[in-house]
C-alpha positions, 0 to 999 in steps of 0.5 A: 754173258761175254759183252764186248766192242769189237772194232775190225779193219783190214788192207792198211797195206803198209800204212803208217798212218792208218796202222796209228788211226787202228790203234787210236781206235781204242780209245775213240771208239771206246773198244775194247777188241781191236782186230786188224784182219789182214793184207798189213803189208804194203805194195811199194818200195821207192830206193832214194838215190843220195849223191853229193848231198842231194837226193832222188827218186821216182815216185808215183809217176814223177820224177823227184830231186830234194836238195837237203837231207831234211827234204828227203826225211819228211818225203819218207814219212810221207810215203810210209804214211801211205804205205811205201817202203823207202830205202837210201842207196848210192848211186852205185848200190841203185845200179847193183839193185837194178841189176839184180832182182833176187836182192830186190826181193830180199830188200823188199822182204827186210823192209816188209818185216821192220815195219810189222816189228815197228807196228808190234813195238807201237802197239804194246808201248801205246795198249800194252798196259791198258785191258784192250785185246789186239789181233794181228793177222795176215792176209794173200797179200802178206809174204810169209816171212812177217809171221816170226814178227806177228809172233814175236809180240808179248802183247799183240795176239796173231790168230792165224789158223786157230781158235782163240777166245778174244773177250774171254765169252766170243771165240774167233777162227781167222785165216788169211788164206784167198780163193786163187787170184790173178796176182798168184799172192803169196797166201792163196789156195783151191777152195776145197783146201780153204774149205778143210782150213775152213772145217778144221778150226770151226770144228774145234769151236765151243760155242758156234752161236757166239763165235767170229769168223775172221776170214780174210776173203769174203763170201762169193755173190754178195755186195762185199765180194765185187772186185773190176774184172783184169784180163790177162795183162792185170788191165781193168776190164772196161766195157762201154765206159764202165769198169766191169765187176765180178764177184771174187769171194770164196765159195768156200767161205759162203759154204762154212758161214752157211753150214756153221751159222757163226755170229759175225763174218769179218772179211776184206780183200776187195778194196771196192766193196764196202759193206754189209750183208747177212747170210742166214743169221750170219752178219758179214762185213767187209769195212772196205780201203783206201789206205793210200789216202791215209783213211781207215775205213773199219767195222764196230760192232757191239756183241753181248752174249749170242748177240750182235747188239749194234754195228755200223761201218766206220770211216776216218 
């Protein structure tokens, strides 16, 4: 029987640094899976404006002026650690950006794409050579034009939307697909497309009582699903001093954990709800986020055979 280390996290969102803390983990944790589950890509891009030796941005609510170009190198790998995208213009070059949205978006794209290239690259260079197993996937958040760059590694495996064994003993089905959101992400479907999704891979599984379901959006009514209620204008709903919490799961993903019963949920998505719950003899996770601080909060579980042995919530 297949005996692994499985250490699971999701929503680094562009993070320099937790992408690093996920690699590290190897070692660390002593696993030997290592599975990053989706929304790998960041929500940012800060252009830095260079005129006559200096330079300038905005930034988080603040305006910024660096008077070196040494300034400016450290504040950009401080804002990748937390998951911006920078980008040096001319003045003129900031104009034209403003001007023009379609390039805006095409920029944003570029940028997205080198640093998945950058992280493929970190991970074969630092666990190319060693016998630990990596698993990139997307998630909604995810544009489509960064899986050529997952794909494009000879040792990180993407497994989106298919089967794949990941010790040579446990199979895992993944999809980065959500139920609908206010955000009208780039991966999103109804839920009787995600339960066909869904279907189709488990399907295909041999042995459903030692298999993964790496399933991006987590099941609907649990503890890992709540997610702040937006109104229409994407402003979190406060009611009383309270922020309101809905659930935001996928019907579509209780409804195949339930039918199949598969050994472990992996899940993420909803950056609030950190934890565990067990549907049936299905132990479901959601490690939770906080990559803009630079902290990789991530699951460990030990599988041996049909088994889930031990497992607990990380964080650092």
């Amino acid at each position: 029987m297949a005996r692994s280390r499985v250490y699971f996290v999701t929503d680094v969102h562009g993070s320099n640094e937790c992408f690093r803390k996920f690699l590290n983990a190897a070692r660390f944790y002593k696993a030997d899976v290592l599975i990053l589950g989706g929304d790998i890509t960041g929500k940012v891009m800060t252009p830095i404006i260079e005129s006559e030796g200096t330079f300038s941005c905005s930034y988080q609510g603040a305006e910024l002026a660096m008077t070196s170009r040494e300034e400016m190198e450290e504040f950009r790998r401080k804002a990748a650690e937390s998951g911006t995208y920078t980008h040096l213009v001319s003045p003129r070059e900031f104009r034209e950006l403003e001007a023009d949205p379609v390039s805006v978006k095409e920029l944003f794209a570029r940028l997205m794409v080198e640093r998945v290239r950058e992280w493929m690259s970190l991970a074969e260079e630092r666990l190319g050579k060693t016998s630990v197993k990596c698993f990139v996937s997307p998630g909604n958040d995810d544009i489509l034009e960064i899986d050529s760059a997952l794909d494009s590694s000879s040792y990180v495996v993407n497994p989106e939307e298919r089967v794949v064994e990941i010790d040579g003993g446990h199979e895992m089905i993944t999809s980065g697909t959500t139920n609908r959101t206010p955000w009208n992400s780039s991966r999103e479907a109804d839920e009787d497309v995600l339960a066909k999704k869904f279907s189709d891979m488990a399907d295909k599984v041999k042995s459903m009582k030692s298999a993964v379901f790496n399933i991006h959006v987590p099941p609907i009514d649990t503890n890992i699903d709540k997610a702040p209620r937006v109104d229409e204008n994407l402003k979190i709903v406060v009611k009383a001093g309270n922020v309101e919490m809905i659930s935001a799961g996928s019907t579509a993903c209780r409804a195949a954990i339930a039918k199949y019963q598969p050994m472990l949920g992996l899940h993420g998505h909803i950056h609030e709800s950190r934890g565990i719950v067990k549907i049936g003899r299905t132990i479901c996770a959601n490690p939770g986020s906080e990559y803009a601080e630079g902290i990789l909060r991530g699951f460990l579980a030990d599988l041996d055979g049909e088994e889930v042995k031990s497992y607990l919530l990380t964080s650092g």
